[in-house]
N, C-alpha and C positions, 0 to 999 in steps of 0.2 A: 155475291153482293158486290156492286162497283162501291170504288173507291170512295163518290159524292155519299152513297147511301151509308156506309159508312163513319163519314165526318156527321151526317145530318144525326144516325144515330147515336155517336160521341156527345153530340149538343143536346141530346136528349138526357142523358145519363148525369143523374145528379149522386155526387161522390157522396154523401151523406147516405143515401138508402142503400150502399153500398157494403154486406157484410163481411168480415175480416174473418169469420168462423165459415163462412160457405162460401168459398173460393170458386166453386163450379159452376154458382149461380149468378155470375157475373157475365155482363155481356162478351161478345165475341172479340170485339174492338178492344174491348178494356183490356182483358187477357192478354190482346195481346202486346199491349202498353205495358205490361204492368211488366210482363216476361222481357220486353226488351228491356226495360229500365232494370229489371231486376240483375237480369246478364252481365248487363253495364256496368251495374256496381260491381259484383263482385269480379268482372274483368279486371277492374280501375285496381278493384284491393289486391288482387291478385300481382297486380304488374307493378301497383307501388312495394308491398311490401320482398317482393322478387329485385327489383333495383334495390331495394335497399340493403338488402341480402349481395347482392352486387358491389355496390359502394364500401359494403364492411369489410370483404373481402379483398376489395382493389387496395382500398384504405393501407391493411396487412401489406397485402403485397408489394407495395411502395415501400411502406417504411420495413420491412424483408429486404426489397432490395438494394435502400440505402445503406441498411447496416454490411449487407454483403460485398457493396461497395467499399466502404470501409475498413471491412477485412482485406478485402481485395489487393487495398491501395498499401495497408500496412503492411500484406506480405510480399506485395512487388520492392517495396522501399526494404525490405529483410532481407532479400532475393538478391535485387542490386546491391545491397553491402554485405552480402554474406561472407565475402573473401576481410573485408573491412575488419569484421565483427572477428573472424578467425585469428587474425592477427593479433587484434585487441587481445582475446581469449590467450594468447600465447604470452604475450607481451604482460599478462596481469598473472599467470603460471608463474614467471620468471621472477618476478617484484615479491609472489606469494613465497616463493620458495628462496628468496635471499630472505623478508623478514623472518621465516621459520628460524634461518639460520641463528637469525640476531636472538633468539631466544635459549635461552641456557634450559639446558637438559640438568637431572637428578643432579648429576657428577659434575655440575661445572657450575652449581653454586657455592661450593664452597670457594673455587678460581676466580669468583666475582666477588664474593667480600672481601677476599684480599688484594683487586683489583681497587677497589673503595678505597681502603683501608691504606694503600698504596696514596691513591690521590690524595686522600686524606693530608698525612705525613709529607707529603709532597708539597700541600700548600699551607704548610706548616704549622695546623691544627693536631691539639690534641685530644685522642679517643675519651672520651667517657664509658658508651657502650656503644656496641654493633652488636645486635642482634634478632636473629629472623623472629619472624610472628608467624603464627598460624596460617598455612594456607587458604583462601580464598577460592572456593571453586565457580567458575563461569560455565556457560554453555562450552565453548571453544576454545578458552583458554583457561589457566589456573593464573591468579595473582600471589604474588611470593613475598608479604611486606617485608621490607628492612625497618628496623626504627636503627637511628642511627643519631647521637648526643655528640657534641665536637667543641670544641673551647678554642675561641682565637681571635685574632684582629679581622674587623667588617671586610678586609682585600681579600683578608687569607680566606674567610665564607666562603666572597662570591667567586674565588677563582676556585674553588673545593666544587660548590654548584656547577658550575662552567665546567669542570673536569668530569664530574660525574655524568651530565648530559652528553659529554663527548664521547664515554665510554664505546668500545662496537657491540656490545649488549645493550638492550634496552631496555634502560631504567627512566622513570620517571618520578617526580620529586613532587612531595605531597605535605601538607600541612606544619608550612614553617613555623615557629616559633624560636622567637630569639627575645635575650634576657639580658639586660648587664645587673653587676653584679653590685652593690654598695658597693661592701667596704673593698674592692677592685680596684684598684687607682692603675693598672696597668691597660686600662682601656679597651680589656677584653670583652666578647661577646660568649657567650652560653647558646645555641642553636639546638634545638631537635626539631628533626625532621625524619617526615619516611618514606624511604623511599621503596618503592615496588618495582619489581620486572616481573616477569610471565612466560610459562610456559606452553606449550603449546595441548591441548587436551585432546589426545587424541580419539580417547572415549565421547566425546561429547555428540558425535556426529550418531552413532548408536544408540541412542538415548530413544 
């Protein structure tokens, strides 16, 4: 059948008498319309949803190699200061292990409250009480309160405070209260205050 004979019988072929249950009884031309167009489609679905399979993947794979870069850059920047960071590491060793020091063991709290008790006397306060409180346990360190009551003139406090912070132990001074007295005409102060230093725990990293 030429090509003309073909097109005249297309113009013949009206799509209405056309059944969708007998697909055989269709003309020749139609067929093979219908086959190309069918191809088509599902070429078209095939190739979009293939790209698009494509795209999700690339998608990934960009943002994969952003992050990679990223690492990349952070470990080149850990790389070039590694020598940096080493030093650092040594340098925070050495700070770690003089504070150690500054912390009193079992046996060298009793050498600290008479350390106190010295500055005390020193700035010419007198004791009420000195005496420890229960310890305190931390992750990493234990806290060791002092309560610590002292009677004297507002110079002789703060130079009593000032001494105690100067201590080479390290105490730290906690919830002042100070009181005068009525009938006091010698213009004394009454102070309690507590103060804490710390141990060093060496259980706690075992935990």
């Amino acid at each position: 059948m030429s090509l003309a004979d073909s097109l005249e019988s297309l113009r013949k072929v009206d799509l209405a008498e056309l059944d969708l249950n007998n697909l055989g009884s269709w003309p020749g031309p139609v067929k093979v319309i219908a086959s190309v167009l069918l191809l088509s489609v599902v070429l078209a679905l095939g190739y979009y949803f293939h790209l698009k399979d494509l795209q999700t993947n690339l998608e990934q794979q960009q943002a994969q190699e952003e992050t990679l870069k990223q690492q990349f850059s952070t470990k080149a920047f850990q790389a070039a200061n590694l020598e940096a960071y080493r030093e650092q590491m040594a340098e925070m060793e050495i700070s770690f292990g003089a504070l150690l020091r500054q912390l009193p063991s079992d046996t060298e709290v009793p050498g600290l409250l008479e350390d106190i008790t010295r500055t005390g006397l020193g700035s010419g306060l007198e004791f009420e009480e000195i005496k420890l409180q229960p310890e305190v346990v931390q992750q990493f360190y234990i806290e060791l309160p002092i309560q610590i009551k002292v009677v004297g003139g507002y110079h002789d406090l703060a130079t009593f405070v000032s001494g105690v912070a100067s201590l080479p132990r390290i105490v730290t001074l906690h919830d002042f209260e100070i009181k005068t007295e009525k009938a006091d005409t010698s213009n004394k102060l009454r102070m309690s205050i507590l103060a804490k230093t710390y141990r060093y725990n060496d259980k706690g990293l075992q935990k």
